[in-house]
C-alpha positions as CSV (number, residue, x, y, z in Angstrom):
1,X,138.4,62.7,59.7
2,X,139.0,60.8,62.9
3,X,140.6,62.3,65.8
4,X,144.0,59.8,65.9
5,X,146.2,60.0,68.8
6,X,150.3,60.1,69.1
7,X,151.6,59.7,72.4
8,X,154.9,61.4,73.7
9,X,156.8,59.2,75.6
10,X,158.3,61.6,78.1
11,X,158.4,61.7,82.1
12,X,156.4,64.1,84.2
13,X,157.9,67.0,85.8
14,X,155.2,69.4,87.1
15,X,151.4,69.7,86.9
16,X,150.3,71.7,83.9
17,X,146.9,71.2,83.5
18,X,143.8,70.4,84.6
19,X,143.1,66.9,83.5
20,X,145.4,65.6,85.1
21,X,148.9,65.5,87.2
22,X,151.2,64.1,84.3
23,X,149.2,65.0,81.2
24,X,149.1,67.8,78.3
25,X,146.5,67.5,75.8
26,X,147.9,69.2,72.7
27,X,145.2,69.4,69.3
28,X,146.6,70.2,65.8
29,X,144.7,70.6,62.7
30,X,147.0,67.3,60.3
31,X,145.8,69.1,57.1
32,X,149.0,70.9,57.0
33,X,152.2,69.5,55.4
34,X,154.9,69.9,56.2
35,X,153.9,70.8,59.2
36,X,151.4,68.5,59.7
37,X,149.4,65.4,58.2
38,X,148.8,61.9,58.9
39,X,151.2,59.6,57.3
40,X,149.3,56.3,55.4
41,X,149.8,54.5,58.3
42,X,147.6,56.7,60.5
43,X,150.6,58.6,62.6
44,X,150.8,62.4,63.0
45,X,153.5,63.5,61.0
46,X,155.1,66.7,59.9
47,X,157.4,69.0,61.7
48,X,155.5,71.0,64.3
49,X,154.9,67.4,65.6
50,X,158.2,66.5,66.0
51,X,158.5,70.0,67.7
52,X,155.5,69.1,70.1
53,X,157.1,66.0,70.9
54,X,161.1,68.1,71.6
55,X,158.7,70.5,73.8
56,X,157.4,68.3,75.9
57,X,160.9,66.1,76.3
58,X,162.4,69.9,77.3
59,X,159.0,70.2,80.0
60,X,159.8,66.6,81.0
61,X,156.0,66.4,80.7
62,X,153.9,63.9,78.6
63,X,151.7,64.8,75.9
64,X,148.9,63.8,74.0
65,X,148.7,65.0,70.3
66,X,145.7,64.6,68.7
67,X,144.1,65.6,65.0
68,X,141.0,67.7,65.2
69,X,139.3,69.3,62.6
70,X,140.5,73.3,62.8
71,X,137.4,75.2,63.5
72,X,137.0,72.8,66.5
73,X,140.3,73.6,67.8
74,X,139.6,76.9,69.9
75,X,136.5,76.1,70.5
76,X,137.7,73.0,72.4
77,X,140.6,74.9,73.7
78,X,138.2,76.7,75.4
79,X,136.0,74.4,77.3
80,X,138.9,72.8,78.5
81,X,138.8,69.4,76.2
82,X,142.5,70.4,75.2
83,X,145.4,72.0,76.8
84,X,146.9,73.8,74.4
85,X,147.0,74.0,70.2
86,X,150.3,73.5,68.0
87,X,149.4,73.9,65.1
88,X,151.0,77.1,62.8
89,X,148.6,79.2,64.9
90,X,149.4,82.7,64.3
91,X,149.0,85.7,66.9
92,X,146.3,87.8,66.0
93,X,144.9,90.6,67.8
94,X,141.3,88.8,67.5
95,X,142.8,85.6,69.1
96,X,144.4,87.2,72.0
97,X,141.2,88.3,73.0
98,X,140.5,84.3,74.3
99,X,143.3,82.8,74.2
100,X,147.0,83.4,75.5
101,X,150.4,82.4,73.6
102,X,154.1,81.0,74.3
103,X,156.8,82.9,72.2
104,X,156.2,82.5,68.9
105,X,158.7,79.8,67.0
106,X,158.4,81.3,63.4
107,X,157.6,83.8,61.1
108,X,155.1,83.4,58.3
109,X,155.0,84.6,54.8
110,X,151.9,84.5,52.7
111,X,151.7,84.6,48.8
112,X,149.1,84.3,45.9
113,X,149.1,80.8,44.0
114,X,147.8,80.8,40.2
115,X,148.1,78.9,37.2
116,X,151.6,79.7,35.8
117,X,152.2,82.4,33.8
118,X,149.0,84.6,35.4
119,X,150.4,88.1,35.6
120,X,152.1,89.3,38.6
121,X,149.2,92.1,39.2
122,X,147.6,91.0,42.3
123,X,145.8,94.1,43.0
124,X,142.1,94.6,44.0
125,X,141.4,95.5,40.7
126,X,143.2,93.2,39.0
127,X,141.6,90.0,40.8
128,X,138.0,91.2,39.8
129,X,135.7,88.9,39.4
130,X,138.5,86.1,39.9
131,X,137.7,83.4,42.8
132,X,140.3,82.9,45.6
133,X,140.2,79.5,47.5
134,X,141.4,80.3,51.0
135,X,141.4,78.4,54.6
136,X,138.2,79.4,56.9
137,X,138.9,81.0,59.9
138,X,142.2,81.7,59.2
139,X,144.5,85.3,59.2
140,X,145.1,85.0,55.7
141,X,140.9,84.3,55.2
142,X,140.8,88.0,57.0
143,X,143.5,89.4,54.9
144,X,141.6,88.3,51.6
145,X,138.2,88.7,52.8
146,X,139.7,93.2,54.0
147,X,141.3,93.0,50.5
148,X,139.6,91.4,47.9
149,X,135.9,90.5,49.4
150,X,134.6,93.1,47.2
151,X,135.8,92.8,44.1
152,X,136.6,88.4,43.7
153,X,134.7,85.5,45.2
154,X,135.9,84.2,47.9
155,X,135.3,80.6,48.7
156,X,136.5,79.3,52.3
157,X,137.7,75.7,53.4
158,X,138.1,74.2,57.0
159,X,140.5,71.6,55.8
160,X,143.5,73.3,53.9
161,X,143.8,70.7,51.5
162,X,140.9,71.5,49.6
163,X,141.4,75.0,48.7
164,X,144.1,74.0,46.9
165,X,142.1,71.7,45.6
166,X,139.8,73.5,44.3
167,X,142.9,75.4,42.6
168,X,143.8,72.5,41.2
169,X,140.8,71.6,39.6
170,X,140.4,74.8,38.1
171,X,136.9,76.1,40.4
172,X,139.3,78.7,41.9
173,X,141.9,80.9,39.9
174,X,143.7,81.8,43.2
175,X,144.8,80.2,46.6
176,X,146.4,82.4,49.5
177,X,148.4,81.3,52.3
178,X,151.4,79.9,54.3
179,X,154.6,80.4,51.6
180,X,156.2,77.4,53.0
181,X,153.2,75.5,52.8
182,X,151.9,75.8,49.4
183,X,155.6,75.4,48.6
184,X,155.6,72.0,50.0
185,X,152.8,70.9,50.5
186,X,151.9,71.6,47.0
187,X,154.3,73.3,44.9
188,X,157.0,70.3,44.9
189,X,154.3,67.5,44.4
190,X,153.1,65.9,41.1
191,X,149.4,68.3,41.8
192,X,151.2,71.4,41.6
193,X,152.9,71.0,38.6
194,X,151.7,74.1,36.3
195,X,151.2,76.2,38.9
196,X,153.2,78.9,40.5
197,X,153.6,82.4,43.2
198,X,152.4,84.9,42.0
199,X,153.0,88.4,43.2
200,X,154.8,89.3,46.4
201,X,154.5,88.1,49.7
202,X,152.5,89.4,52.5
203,X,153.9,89.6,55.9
204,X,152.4,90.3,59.6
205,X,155.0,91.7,60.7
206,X,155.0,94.6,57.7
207,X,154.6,97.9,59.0
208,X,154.5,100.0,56.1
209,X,151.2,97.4,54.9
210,X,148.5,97.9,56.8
211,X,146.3,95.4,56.4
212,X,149.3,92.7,56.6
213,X,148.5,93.3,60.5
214,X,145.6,90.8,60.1
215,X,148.2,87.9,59.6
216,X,149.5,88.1,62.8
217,X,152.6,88.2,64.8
218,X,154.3,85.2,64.7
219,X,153.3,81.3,64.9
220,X,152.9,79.9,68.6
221,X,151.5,77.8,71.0
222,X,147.6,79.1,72.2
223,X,146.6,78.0,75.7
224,X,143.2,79.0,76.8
225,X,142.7,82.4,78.4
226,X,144.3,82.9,81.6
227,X,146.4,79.9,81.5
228,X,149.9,82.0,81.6
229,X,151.9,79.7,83.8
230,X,151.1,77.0,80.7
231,X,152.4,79.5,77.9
232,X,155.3,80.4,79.8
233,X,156.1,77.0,80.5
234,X,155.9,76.9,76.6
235,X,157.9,80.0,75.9
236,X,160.7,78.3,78.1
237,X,160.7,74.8,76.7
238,X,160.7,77.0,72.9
239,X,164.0,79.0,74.0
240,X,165.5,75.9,75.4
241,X,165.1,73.8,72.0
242,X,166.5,76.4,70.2
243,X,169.4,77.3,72.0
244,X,170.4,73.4,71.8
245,X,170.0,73.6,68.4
246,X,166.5,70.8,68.1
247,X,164.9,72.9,66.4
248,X,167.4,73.3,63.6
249,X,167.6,69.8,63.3
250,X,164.0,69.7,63.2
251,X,164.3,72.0,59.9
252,X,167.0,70.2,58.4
253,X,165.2,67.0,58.5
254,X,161.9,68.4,57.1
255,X,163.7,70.3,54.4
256,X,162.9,73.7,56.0
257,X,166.2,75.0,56.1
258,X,166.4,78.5,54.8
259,X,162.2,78.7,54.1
260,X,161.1,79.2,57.7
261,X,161.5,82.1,59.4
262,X,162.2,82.1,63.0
């Protein structure tokens, strides 16, 4: 898909980066509604954009948002071709390895999607020799892959869309991910219709489930590696748009209200 561009208009209040003295380069992965997408007539859409763009207002910076495909993201993150990713990137003890993050700005849940009335058993055991469509790269790809990588098929996606996809044409009995998401994003819509959660959902933050530790610690925004005056700058401009109550405005317009966690 071609990278398409959605400028901020906002004015410039400090340096924080390195291409240049009024510019942040922010990359999101648009395969994600509701947070993310590109509407027919080519705009960004969704409602971390509209969060990017309330950020950057509360920095007094301006922003470039552009789409890239998501297993280019921290890669270019890294060279320095972008600034900084917003784009439901979860904390992960892998991730923080390279890259550094603002506070996160919500909570995710993960669930299994099937074919409505599969049974609720979502054990190892029970999803032997079932295939699971899940995103690449992704926490909840590690999760699955811990979990179930030896006992289902697991088949991995760059572009979100098409694992559920592949659910919906019937070459995968399972998809795993984002709660709010698949509720959304495919759930609600004409596609989804027949299909359902199935079994409880997984959670990061979960003490008592070990292995929920591989879906991280809460969405934020990554900056690359030693860029800490950036993520604070972040964590800040987060706390600010909350506190004047943006970012519940921001759910209530994206029909969030009472899904998202933050």
């Amino acid at each position: 898909m071609k990278a398409k561009l959605l400028l901020v208009p906002a004015l410039l209040a400090a340096s924080l980066s390195g291409f240049g003295a009024d510019t942040v380069r922010i990359a999101t992965d648009a395969t994600y509604p509701p947070f993310e997408s590109v509407a027919p007539d080519g705009k960004l859409v969704g409602f971390e954009i509209d969060l990017a763009n309330a950020i950057c207002a509360e920095m007094k910076a301006k922003c470039v948002i552009s789409n890239q495909p998501w297993d280019s993201l921290i890669p270019q993150l890294q060279v320095g071709k972008t600034d900084a990713l917003v784009t439901s990137m979860n904390i992960t003890e892998k991730r923080k390895a390279s890259l550094d993050f603002s506070q996160p700005y919500y909570f995710m849940q993960n669930r299994f999607v099937a074919k409505s009335g599969v049974a609720a058993d979502i054990s190892p055991a029970a999803l032997k020799g079932k295939t699971i469509a899940v995103q690449k790269s992704t926490p909840q790809e590690a999760f699955i892959q811990q979990q179930y990588g030896s006992t289902a098929t697991i088949l991995t996606y760059v572009d979100a869309n098409d694992a559920l996809l592949e659910l919906g044409n019937g070459r995968a009995d399972y998809t795993f991910g984002n709660t709010v998401q698949l509720q959304k994003g495919f759930l609600d819509l004409p596609q989804g219709k027949g299909f359902a959660f199935v079994g409880r959902s997984f959670d990061g933050r979960d003490k008592a489930c070990a292995p929920c530790a591989l879906l991280g610690e809460g969405v934020a925004v990554a900056v690359k590696k030693g860029n800490s005056k950036l993520a604070e700058r972040f964590s800040k401009a987060i706390a600010a748009v909350k506190q004047k109550g943006v970012f519940q405005q921001l759910l209530s317009k994206h029909g969030l209200n009472g899904l998202l966690d933050s």
